[in-house]
TORDRENDO-178507 format. One record per residue (C-alpha): residue in three letters; z, x, y; residue number from 1. Coordinates in steps of 0.001 Angstrom, whole numbers, plus 500000, padded with zeros to 6 digits. Layout:
[ALA; [Z; X; Y]; NUM] ...
This chain:
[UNK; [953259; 793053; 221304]; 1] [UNK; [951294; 795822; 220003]; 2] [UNK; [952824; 799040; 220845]; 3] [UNK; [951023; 802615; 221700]; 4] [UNK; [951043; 804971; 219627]; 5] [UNK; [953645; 807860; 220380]; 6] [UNK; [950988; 810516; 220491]; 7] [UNK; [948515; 808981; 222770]; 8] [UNK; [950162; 810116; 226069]; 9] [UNK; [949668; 813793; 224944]; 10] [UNK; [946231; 813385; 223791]; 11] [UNK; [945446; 811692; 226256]; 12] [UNK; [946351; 814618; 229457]; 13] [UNK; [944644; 817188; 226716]; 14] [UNK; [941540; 815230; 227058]; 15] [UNK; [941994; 814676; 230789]; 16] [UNK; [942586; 819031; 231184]; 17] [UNK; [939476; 819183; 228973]; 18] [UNK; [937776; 817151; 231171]; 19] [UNK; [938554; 819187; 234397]; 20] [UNK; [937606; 822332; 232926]; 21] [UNK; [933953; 820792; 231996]; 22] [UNK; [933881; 819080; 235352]; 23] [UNK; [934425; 822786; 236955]; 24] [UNK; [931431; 824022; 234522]; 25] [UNK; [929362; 821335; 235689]; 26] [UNK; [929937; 822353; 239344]; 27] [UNK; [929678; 825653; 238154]; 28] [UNK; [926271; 825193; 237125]; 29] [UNK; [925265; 823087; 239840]; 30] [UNK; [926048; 825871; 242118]; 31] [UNK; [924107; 828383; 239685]; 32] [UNK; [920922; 826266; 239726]; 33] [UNK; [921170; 826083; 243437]; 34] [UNK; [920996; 830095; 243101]; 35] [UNK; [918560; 830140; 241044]; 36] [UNK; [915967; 827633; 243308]; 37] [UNK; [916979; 830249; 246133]; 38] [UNK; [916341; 832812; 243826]; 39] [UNK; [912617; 831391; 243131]; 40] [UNK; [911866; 831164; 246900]; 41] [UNK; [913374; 834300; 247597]; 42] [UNK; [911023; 835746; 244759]; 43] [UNK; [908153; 834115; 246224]; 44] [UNK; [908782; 835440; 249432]; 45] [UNK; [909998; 839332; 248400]; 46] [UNK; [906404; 838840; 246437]; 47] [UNK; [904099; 838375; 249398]; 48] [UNK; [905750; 841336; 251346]; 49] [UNK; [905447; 843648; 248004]; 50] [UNK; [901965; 842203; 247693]; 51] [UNK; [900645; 843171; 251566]; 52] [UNK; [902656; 846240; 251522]; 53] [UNK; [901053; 847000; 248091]; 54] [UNK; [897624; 846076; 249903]; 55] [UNK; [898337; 848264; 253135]; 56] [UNK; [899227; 851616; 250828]; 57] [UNK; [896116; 850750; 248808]; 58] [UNK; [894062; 850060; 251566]; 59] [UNK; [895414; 853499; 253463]; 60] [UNK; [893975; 855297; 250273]; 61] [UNK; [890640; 853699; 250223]; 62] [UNK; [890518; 854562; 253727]; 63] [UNK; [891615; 858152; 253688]; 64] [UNK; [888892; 858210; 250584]; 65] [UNK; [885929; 856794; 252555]; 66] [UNK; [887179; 859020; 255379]; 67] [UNK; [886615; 862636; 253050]; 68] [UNK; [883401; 860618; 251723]; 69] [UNK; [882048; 861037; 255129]; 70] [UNK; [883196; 864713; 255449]; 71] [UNK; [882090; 865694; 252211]; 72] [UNK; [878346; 863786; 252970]; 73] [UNK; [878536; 865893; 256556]; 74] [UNK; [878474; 868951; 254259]; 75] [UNK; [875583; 867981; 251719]; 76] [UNK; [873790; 867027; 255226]; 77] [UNK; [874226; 870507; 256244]; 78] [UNK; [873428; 872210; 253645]; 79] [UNK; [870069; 870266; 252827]; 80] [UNK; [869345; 871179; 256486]; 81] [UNK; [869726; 874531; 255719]; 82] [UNK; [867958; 874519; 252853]; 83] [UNK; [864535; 872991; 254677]; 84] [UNK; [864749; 875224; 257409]; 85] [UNK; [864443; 878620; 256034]; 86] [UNK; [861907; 877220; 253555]; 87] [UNK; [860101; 875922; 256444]; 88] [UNK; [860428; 878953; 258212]; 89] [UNK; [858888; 880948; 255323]; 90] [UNK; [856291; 878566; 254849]; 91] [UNK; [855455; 879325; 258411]; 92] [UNK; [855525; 882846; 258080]; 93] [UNK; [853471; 883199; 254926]; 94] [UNK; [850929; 880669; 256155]; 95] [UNK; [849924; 883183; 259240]; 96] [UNK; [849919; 886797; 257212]; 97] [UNK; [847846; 884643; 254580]; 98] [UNK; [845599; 883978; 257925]; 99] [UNK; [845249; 887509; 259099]; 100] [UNK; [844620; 888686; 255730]; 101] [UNK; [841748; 886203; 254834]; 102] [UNK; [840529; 886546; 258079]; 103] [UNK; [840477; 890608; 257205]; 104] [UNK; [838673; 890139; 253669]; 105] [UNK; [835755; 888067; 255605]; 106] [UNK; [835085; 890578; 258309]; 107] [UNK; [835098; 893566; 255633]; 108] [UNK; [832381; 891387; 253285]; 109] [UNK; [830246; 891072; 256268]; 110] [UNK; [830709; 894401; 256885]; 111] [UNK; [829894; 896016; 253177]; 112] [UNK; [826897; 893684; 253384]; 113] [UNK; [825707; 896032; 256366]; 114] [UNK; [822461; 897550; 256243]; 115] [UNK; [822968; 900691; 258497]; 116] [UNK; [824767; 903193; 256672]; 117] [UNK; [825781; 904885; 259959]; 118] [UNK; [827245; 901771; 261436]; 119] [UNK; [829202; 901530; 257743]; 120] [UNK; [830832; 905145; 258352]; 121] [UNK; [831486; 904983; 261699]; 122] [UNK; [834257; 902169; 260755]; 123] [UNK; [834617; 902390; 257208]; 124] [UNK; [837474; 904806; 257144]; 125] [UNK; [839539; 902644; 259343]; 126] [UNK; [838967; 899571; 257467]; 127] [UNK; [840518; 901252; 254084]; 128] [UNK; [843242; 901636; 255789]; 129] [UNK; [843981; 898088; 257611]; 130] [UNK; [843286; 896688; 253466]; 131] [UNK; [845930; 899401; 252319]; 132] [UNK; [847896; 898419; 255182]; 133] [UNK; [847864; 894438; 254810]; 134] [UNK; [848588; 894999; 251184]; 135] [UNK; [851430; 896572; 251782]; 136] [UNK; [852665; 893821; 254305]; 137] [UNK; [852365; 891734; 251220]; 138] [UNK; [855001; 893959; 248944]; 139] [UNK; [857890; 892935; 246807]; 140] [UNK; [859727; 890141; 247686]; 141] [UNK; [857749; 888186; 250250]; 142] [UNK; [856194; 885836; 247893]; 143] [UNK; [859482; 884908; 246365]; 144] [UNK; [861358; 881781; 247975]; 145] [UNK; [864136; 882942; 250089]; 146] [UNK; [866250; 879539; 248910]; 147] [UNK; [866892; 877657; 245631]; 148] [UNK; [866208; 873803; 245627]; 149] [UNK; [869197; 873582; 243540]; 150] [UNK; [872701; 872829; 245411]; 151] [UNK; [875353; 874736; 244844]; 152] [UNK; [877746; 872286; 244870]; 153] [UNK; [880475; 870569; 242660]; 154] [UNK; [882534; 867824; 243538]; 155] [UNK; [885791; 868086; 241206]; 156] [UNK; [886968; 864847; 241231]; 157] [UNK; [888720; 865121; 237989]; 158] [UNK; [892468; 865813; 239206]; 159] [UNK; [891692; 862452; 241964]; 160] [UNK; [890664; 859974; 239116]; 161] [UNK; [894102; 861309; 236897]; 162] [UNK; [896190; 860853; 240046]; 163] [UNK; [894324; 857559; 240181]; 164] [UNK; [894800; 856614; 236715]; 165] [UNK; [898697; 857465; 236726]; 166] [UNK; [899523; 856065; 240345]; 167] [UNK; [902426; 853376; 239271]; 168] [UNK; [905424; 851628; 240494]; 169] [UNK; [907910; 853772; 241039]; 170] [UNK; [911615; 851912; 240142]; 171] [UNK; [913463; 852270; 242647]; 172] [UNK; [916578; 850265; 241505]; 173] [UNK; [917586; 852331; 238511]; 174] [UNK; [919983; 854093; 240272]; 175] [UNK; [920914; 852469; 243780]; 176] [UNK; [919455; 853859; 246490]; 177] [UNK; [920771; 854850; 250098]; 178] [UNK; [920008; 852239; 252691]; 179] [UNK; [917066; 852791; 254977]; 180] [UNK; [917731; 853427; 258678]; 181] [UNK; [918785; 850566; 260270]; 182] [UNK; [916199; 849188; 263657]; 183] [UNK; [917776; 848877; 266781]; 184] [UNK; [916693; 845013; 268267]; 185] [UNK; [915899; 846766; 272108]; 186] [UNK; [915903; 843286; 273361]; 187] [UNK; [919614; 842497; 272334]; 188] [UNK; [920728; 846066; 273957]; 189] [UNK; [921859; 845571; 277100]; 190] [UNK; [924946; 847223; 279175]; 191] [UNK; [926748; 845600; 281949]; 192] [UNK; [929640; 847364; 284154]; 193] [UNK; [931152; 849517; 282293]; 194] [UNK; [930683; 848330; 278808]; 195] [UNK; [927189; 848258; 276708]; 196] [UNK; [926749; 845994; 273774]; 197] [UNK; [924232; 847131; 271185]; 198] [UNK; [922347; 845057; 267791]; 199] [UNK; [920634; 846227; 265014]; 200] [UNK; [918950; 844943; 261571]; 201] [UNK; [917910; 846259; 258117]; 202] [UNK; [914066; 847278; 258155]; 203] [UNK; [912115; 843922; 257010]; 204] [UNK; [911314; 845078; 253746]; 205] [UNK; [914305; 846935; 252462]; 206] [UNK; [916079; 845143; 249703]; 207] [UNK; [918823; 847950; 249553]; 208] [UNK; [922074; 846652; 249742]; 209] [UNK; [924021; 847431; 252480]; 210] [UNK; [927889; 847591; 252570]; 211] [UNK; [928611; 848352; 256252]; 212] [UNK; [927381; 850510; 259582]; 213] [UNK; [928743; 852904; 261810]; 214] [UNK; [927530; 853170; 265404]; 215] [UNK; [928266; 856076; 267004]; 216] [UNK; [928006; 857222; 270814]; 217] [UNK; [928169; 860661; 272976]; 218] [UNK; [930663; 861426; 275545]; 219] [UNK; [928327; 860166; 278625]; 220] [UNK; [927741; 863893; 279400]; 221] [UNK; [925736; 865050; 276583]; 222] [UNK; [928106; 866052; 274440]; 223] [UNK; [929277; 865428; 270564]; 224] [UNK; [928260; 861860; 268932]; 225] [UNK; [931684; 859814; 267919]; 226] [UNK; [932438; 857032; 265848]; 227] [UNK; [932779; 853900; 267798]; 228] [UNK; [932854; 851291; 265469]; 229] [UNK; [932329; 850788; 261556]; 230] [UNK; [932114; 847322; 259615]; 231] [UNK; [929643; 844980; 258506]; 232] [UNK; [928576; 842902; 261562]; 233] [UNK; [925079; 843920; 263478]; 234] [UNK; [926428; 843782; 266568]; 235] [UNK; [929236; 845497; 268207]; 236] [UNK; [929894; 845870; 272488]; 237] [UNK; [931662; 848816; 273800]; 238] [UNK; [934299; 849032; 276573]; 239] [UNK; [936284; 850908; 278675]; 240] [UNK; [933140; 853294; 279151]; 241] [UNK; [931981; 855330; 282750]; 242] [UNK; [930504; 854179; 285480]; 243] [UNK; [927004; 855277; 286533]; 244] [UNK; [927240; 857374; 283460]; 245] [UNK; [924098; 857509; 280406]; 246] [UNK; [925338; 857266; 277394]; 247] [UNK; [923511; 858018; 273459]; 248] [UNK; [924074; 855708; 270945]; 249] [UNK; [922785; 855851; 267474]; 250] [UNK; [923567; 853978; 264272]; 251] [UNK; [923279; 853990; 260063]; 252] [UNK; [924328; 852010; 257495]; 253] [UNK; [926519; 853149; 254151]; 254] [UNK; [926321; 851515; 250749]; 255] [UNK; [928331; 852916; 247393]; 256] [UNK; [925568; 854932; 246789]; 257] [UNK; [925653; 857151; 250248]; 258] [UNK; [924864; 857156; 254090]; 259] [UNK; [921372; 856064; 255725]; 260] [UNK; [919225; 858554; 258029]; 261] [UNK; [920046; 857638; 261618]; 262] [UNK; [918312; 854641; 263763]; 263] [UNK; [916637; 855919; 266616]; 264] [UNK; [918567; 857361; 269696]; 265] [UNK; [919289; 854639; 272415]; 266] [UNK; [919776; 855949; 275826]; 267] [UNK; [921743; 853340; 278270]; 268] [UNK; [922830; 853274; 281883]; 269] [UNK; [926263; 852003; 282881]; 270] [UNK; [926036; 850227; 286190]; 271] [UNK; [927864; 852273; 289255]; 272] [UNK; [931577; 851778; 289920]; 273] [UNK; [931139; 849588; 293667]; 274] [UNK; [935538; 850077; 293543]; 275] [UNK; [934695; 853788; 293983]; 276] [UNK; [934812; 856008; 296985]; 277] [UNK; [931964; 858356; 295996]; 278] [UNK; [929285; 855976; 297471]; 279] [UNK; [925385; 856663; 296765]; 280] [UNK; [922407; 856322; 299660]; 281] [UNK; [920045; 853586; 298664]; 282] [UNK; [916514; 854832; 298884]; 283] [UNK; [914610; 856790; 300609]; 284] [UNK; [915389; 860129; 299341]; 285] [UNK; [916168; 863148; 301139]; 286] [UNK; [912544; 865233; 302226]; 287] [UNK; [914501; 868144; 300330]; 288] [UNK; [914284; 866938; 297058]; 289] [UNK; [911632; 869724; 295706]; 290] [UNK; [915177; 871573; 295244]; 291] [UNK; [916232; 869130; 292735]; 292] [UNK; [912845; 869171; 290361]; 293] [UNK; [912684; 870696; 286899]; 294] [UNK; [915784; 869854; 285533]; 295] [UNK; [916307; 868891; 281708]; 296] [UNK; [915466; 865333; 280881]; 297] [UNK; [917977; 862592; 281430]; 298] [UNK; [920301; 866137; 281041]; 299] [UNK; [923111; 864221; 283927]; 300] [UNK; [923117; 862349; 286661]; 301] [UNK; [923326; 863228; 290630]; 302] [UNK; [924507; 861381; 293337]; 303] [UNK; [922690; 862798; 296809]; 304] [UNK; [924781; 863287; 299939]; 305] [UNK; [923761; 861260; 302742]; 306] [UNK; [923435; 864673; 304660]; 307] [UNK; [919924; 864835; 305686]; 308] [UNK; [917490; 863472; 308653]; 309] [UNK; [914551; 862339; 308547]; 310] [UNK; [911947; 859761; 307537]; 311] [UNK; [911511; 857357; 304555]; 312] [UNK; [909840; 858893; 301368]; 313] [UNK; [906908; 856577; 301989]; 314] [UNK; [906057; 855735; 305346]; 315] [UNK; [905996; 852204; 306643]; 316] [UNK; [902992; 851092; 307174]; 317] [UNK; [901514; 847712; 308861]; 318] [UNK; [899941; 846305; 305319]; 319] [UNK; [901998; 843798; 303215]; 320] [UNK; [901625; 845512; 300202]; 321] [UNK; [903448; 849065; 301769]; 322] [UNK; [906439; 846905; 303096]; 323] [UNK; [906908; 845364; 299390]; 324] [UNK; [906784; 848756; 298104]; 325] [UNK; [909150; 850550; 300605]; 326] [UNK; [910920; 846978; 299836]; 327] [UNK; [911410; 847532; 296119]; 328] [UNK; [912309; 851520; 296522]; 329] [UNK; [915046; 850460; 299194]; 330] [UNK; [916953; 848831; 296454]; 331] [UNK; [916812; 851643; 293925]; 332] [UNK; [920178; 853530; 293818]; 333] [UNK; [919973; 857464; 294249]; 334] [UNK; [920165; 858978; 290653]; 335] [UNK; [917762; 860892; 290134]; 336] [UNK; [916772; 861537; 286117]; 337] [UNK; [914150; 863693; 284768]; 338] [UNK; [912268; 863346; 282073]; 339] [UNK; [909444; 865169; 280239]; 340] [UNK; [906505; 864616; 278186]; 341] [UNK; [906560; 863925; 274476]; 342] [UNK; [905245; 865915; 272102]; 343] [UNK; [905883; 864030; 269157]; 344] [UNK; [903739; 860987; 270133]; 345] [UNK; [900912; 862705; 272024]; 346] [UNK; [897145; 863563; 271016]; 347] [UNK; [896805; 866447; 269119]; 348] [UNK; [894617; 867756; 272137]; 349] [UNK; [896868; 867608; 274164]; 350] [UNK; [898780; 871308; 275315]; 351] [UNK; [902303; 871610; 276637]; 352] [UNK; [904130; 873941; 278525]; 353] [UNK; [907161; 874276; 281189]; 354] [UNK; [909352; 872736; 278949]; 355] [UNK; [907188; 870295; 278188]; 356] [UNK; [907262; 869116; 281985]; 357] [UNK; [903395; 869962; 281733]; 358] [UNK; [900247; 869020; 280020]; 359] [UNK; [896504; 869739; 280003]; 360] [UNK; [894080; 868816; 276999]; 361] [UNK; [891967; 871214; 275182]; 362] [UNK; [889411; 868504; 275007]; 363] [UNK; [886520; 867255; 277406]; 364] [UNK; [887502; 863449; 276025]; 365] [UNK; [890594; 861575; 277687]; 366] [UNK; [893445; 862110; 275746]; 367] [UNK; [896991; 860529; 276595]; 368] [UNK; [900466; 861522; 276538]; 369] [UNK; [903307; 859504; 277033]; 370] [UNK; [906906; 860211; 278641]; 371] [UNK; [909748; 860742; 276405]; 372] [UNK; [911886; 857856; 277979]; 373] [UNK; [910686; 854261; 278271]; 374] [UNK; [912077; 851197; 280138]; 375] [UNK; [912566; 847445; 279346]; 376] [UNK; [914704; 846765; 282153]; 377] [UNK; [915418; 847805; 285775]; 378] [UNK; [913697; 849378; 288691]; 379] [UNK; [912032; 853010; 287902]; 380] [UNK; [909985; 855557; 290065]; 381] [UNK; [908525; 858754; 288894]; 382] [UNK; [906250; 861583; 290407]; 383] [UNK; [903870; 863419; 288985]; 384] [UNK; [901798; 866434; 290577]; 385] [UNK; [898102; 867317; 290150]; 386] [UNK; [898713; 870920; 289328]; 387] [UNK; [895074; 871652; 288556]; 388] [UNK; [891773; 869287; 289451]; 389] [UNK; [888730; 870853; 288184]; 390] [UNK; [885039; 868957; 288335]; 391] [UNK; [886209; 865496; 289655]; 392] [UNK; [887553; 863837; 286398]; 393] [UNK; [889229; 860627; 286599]; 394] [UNK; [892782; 861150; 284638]; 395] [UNK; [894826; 857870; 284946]; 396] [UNK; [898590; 857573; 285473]; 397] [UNK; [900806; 854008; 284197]; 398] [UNK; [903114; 852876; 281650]; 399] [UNK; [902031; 851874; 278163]; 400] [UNK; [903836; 850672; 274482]; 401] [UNK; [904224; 853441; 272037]; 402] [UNK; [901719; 852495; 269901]; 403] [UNK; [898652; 852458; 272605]; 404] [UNK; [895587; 854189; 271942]; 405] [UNK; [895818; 858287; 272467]; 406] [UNK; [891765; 859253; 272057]; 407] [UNK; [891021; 857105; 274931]; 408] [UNK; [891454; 856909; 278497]; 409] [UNK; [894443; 855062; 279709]; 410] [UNK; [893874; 851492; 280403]; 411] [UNK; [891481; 851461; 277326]; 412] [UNK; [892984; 848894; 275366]; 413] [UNK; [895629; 845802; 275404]; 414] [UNK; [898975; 848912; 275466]; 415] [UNK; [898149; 850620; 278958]; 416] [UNK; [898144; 849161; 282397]; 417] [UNK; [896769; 852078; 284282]; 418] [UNK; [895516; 853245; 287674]; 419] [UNK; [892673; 856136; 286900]; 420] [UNK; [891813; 858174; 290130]; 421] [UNK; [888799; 860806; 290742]; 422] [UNK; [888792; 862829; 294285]; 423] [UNK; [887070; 859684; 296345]; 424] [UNK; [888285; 856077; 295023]; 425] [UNK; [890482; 855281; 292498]; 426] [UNK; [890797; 851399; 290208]; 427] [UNK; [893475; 849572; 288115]; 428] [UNK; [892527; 849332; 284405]; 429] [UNK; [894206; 847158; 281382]; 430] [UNK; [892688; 846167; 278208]; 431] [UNK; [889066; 847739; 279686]; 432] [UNK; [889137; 846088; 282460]; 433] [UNK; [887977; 847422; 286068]; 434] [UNK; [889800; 845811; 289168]; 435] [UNK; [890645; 846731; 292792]; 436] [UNK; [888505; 849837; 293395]; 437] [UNK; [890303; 851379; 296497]; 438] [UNK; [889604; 854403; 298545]; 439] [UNK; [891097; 857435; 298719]; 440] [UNK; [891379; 859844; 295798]; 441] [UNK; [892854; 863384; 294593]; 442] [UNK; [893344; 867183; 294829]; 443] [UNK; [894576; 870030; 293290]; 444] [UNK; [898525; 869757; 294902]; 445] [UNK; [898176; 865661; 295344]; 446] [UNK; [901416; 863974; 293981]; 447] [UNK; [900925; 860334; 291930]; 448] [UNK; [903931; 857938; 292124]; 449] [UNK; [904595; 854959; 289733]; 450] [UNK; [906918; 852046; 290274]; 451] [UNK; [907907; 850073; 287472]; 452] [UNK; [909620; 846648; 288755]; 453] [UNK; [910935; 845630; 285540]; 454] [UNK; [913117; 842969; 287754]; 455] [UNK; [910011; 841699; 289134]; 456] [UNK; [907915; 842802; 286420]; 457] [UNK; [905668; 844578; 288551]; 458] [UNK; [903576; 848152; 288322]; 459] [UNK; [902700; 849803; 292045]; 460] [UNK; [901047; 853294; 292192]; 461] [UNK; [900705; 855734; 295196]; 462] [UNK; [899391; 858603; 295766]; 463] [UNK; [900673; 861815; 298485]; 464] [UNK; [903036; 859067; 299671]; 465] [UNK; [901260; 856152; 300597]; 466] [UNK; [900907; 853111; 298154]; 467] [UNK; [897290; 853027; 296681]; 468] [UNK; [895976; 849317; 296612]; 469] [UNK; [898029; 846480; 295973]; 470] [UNK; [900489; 845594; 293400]; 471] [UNK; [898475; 846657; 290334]; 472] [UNK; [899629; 844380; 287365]; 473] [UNK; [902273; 841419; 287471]; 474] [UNK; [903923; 839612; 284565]; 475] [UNK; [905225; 842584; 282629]; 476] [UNK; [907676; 842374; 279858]; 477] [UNK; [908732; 844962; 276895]; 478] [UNK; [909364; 848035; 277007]; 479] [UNK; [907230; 850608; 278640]; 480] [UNK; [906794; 854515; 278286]; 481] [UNK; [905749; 856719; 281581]; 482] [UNK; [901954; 857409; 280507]; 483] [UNK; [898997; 859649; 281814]; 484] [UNK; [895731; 860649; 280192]; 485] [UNK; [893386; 863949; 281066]; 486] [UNK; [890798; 866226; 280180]; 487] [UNK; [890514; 869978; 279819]; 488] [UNK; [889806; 869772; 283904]; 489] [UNK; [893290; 868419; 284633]; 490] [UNK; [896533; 869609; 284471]; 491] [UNK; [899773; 867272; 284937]; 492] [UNK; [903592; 867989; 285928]; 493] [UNK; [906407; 865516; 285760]; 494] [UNK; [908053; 866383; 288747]; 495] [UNK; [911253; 864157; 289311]; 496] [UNK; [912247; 860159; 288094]; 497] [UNK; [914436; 857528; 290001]; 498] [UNK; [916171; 854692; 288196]; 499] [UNK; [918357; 851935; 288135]; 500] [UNK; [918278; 850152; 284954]; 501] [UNK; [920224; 848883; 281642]; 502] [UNK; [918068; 850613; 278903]; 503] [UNK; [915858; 853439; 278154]; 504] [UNK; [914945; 854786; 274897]; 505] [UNK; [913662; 857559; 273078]; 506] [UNK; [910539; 856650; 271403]; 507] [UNK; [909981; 857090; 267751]; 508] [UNK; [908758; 860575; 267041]; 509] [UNK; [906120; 858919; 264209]; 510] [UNK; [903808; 857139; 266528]; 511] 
């Protein structure tokens, strides 16, 4: 029988390790062009974001362009105004001395054409000197025009159309950058007992890579930030925290290249011990709690001692609707947290002062202002006093999103769910829309409660104590900022707040 070759054996596991290594090339590659079709669709996708957010900036210019068109067309306007009305009003002027003095030459041609020479001297020498008179009228200067046709005006465009010209992609990867802030996801924040557990993303757009995060928190009295936790994941719960304690948490992201600005502040509320003997009064609060107004916002929290008598903070009356409000304030705990407006996201017109507890408007238009905490869960109350009421206007007091409309009246668009009030009646307003006129309106010294049900996703208003109208607006969901709007008549204090809930924010200071 034929026998094998001695050397086949060895040739034959070469060709067999020579194999495996193309077989791992081959999976190799298979796994490359796998990353390279991902790497297609993730170019097509990274290309329509570039290509809208290329759009929007573009757009933004052509908008802030046609914007100082208008301006600079409000100027020629004027000016050509200007121009035609002091011609005009020399035209005017020269037309009547041109009047007297033809009507003057007439009368003295009648008059040298007088046959009585005694008539002629009686009122000669007074005529001479109404001619020399009128002809002085018309001395130097008043029959040149008092305004060139020609506009003295340039429009320098020149430095524009070169910024134009030279406005290019800047490359942002030459060196890598510093992440961008990270977003806090509000609706995955939550706390529960003692522990809170927070989430947070990369912005959409950012293709910065992104190595890890550190969340940080405060003390639960306001004091220094610490590090809590630092890794990779986007979500991270806390424990061992206080009860009934608010608590600051904040968050950035690290690559090789450096740190990320902070995320926005988070402000959450840790539920209240129940093991504990400090107990707190359910609502109503005690009639002396003017002594316990005009603190710093959201500075701590205080737990009221059940030692005073008295009534309920709103009066029970016979209606449904004030036994589902007194209902719903019942089963708010005692902690009382102030807050105050926020300058950051308010009208320009709009003035602050007391710490920003107060705010009028330097306009006769509505202008709105929000709070500088807003809700997405729990049960919250706040006051607010009518410090000044001048004329009857009709401010409005509510909740709205950060991004409603400030040079409008509250209620105005789809981001406000308002009541607005004058000194007889008052309505509910959302998205422009009138409903439930009721009677009963404001003065100077009147006080304007809002309930926010988050729980039952309700909004109930009152005003001096007694719930105005019935619940306002159901179905509410997000997260809400405390929200007024006013003219130069009005003028607004935050007075106190009332909460029991798992999250409240700070809003962004760029809206």
């Amino acid at each position: 029988a034929w026998k094998l070759p001695c050397s086949f054996f060895p040739l034959q596991s070469q060709l067999s390790q020579a194999l495996n290594g193309l077989s791992d090339r081959a999976k190799e590659a298979k796994e490359f062009l796998v990353q390279l079709r991902n790497m297609v669709q993730q170019i097509q996708e990274n290309s329509v974001e570039f290509e809208a957010c290329l759009v929007a900036q573009c757009d933004a210019l052509i908008d802030a362009l046609n914007r100082r068109k208008a301006q600079l067309l409000s100027r020629v306007n004027k000016e050509h105004e200007h121009k035609l009305k002091v011609v005009r009003d020399q035209i005017s002027h020269c037309t009547v001395k041109l009047r007297q003095t033809t009507g003057l030459m007439e009368y003295c041609l009648e008059v040298i054409k007088e046959n009585d020479p005694s008539g002629f001297l009686q009122i000669s020498d007074a005529l001479i000197r109404r001619v020399h008179l009128t002809e002085d009228q018309w001395g130097k200067g008043t029959l040149t025009p008092r305004m060139t046709t020609d506009f003295d005006l340039n429009l320098d465009n020149a430095p524009l159309l070169q910024s134009i010209h030279q406005l290019d992609f800047v490359q942002m990867k030459v060196s890598s950058p510093v992440p961008a802030p990270p977003i806090l996801q509000l609706e995955e924040c939550c706390t529960h007992n003692n522990s809170a557990t927070l989430s947070w993303k990369q912005p959409p757009l950012s293709t910065v890579q992104v190595e890890g995060y550190i969340l940080e928190l405060d003390d639960g009295n306001g004091g220094q930030f610490r590090e809590v936790y630092v890794g990779k994941e986007t979500m991270c719960t806390v424990d061992g925290l206080h009860f009934n304690s608010t608590y600051s948490a904040r968050v950035k992201a690290f690559n090789k290249s450096g740190v990320s600005p902070y995320s926005k502040t988070l402000v959450l509320q840790t539920s209240e011990d129940t093991q504990s003997e400090e107990q707190t009064l359910p609502f109503p609060v005690p009639l002396e709690r003017s002594q316990l107004r005009r603190m710093s916002p959201f500075s701590s929290t205080l737990n009221l001692q059940p030692s005073f008598s008295g009534r309920s903070y709103f009066e029970l009356r016979s209606s449904a609707h004030q036994l589902s409000l007194h209902s719903s304030l019942q089963s708010l705990n005692s902690a009382v947290a102030w807050f105050s407006f926020d300058p950051s996201s308010a009208h320009a017109d709009i003035i602050f002062s007391n710490d920003n507890l107060t705010v009028t408007c330097n306009s006769y238009d509505d202008r709105v202002v929000l709070g500088k905490t807003g809700f997405s869960k729990g049960l919250h109350y706040w006051e607010l006093s009518i410090d000044r009421y001048d004329n009857h206007p009709d401010p409005a007091f509510g909740v709205a999103r950060i991004d409603v409309l400030k040079d409008a009246m509250l209620g105005k668009d789809d981001k406000a769910w308002a009541m607005y009030v004058d000194n007889n009646r008052s309505w509910f307003m959302h998205n422009n829309s009138h409903t439930n006129r009721t009677e009963g309106g404001i003065t100077k010294g009147a006080t304007v409660g809002v309930l926010l049900d988050l729980t039952r996703r309700t909004l109930t208003f009152s005003i001096n104590e007694d719930q105005q109208g019935p619940v306002a607006f159901e179905n509410l969901e997000g997260l809400f900022f405390p929200a007024v709007s006013l003219n130069r008549n009005v003028q607004v204090g935050a007075l106190w707040g009332i909460s029991r809930g798992e999250l409240a924010v700070t809003p962004p200071s760029c809206c």
